[in-house]
C-alpha positions in Angstrom: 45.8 107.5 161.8 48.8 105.5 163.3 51.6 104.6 161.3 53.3 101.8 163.8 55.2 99.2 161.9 56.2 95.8 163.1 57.6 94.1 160.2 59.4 96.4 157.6 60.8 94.5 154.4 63.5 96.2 152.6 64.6 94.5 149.2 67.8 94.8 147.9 69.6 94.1 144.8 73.4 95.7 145.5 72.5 99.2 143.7 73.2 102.6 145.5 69.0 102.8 145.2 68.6 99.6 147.2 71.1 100.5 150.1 70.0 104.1 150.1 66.4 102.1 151.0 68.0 99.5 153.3 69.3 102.6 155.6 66.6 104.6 155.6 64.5 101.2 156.5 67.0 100.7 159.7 66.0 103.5 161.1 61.9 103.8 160.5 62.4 99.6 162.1 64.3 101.6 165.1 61.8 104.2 165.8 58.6 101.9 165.7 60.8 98.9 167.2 59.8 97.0 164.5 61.9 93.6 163.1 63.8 93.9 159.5 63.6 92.0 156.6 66.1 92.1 154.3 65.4 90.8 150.8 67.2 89.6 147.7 65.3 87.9 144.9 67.3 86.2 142.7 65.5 86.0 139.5 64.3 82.6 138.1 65.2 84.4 134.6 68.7 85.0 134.8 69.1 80.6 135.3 68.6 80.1 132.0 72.1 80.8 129.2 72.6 81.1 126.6 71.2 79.4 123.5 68.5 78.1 125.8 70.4 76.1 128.0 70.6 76.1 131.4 73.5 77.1 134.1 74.7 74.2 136.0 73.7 73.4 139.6 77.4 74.3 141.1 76.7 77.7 138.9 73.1 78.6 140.3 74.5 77.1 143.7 77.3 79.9 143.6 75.1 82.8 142.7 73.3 81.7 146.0 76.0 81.6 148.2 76.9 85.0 147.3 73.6 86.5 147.8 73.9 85.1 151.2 77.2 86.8 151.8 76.0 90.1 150.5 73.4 90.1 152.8 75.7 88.7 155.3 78.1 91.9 154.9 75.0 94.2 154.8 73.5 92.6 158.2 77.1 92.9 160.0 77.5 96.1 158.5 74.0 97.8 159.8 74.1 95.8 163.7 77.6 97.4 164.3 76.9 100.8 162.4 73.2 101.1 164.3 73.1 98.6 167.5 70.6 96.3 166.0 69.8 93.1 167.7 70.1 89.9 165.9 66.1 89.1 166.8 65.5 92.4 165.3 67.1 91.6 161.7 67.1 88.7 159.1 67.9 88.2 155.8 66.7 86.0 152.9 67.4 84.7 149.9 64.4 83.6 147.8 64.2 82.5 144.1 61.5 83.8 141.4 60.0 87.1 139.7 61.4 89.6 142.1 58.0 91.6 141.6 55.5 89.2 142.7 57.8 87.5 145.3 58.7 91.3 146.6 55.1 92.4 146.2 53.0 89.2 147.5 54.6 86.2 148.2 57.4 87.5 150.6 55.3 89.8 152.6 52.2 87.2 152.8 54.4 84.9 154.8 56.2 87.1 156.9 53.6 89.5 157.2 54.9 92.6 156.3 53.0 95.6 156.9 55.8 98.2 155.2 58.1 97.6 152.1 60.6 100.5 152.0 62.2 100.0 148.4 64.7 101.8 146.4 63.4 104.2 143.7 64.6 101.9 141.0 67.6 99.8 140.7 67.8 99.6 137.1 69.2 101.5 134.4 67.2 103.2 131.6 67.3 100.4 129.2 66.7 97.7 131.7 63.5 99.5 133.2 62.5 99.8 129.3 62.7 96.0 128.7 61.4 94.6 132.0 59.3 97.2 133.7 60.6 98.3 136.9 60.3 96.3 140.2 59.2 99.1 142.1 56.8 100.1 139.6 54.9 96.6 140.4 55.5 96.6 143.8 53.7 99.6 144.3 50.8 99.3 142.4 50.4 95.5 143.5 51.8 95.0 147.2 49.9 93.8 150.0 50.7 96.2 152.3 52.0 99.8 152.6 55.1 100.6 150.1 57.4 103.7 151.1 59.9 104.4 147.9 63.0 105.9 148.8 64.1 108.8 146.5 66.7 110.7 149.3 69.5 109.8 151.7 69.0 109.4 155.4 69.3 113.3 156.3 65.9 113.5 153.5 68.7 115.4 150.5 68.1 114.4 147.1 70.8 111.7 145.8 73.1 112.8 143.0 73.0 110.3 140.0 
């Protein structure tokens, strides 16, 4: 059985999980000479404040432009620190349930065949009330789904 990838998707959400992930994913897309995906789902949920009311366009416009300039910083920081192409890398910003965007949506129209996501990037509580993305992602994704547990020489992460 070959395992040749041509379109890896690595979603990230700015925890350590996430990143550890994202590197790991840069060099499994450098190996097969695959192109890079790089994910952030902002989460349809977290639009609506308090008392039922809604954030304001300029607010929800903000939270996007920052996810664009995280990814921004992460895609600068990965092409200088690994010599990746721009045709080999792009990033996204997409709104909804991070789990079924991450798990089918996403990978359906880019056609994904490897999701490399961060063992969780939630705390305790948070993975209590919500279930865990990577959870999902794993028992419902359309293609194959690699979990990253360890950092890019394979040692366990301290927590």
């Amino acid at each position: 059985m070959l395992q040749e990838y041509t379109n890896i998707l690595v979603p990230v959400d700015g925890s350590k999980e996430a990143e550890l992930a994202l590197n790991k994913a840069v060099q499994v897309a450098k190996l097969n000479k695959a192109h890079l995906d790089i994910l952030n789902v902002l989460d349809t949920k977290q639009f609506i404040g308090g008392y039922g009311g809604m954030l304001s366009g300029d607010a929800i416009y903000q939270i996007s432009e920052d996810a664009q300039d995280y990814l921004k910083n992460l895609a600068e920081s990965i092409q200088s620190k690994y010599d990746i192409k721009d045709e080999d890398l792009a990033v996204h910003v997409r709104f909804g349930n991070p789990k079924t965007v991450i798990s089918h949506d996403f990978p359906k129209d880019h056609k994904n065949d490897l999701i490399m996501i961060g063992a969780t990037g939630l705390n305790a509580v948070e993975r209590v009330l919500v279930g865990s993305v990577t959870e999902y992602v794993n028992q419902h994704a359309l293609c194959d789904v690699l979990i990253v547990k360890t950092d890019e020489d394979n040692k366990p992460v301290k927590k």
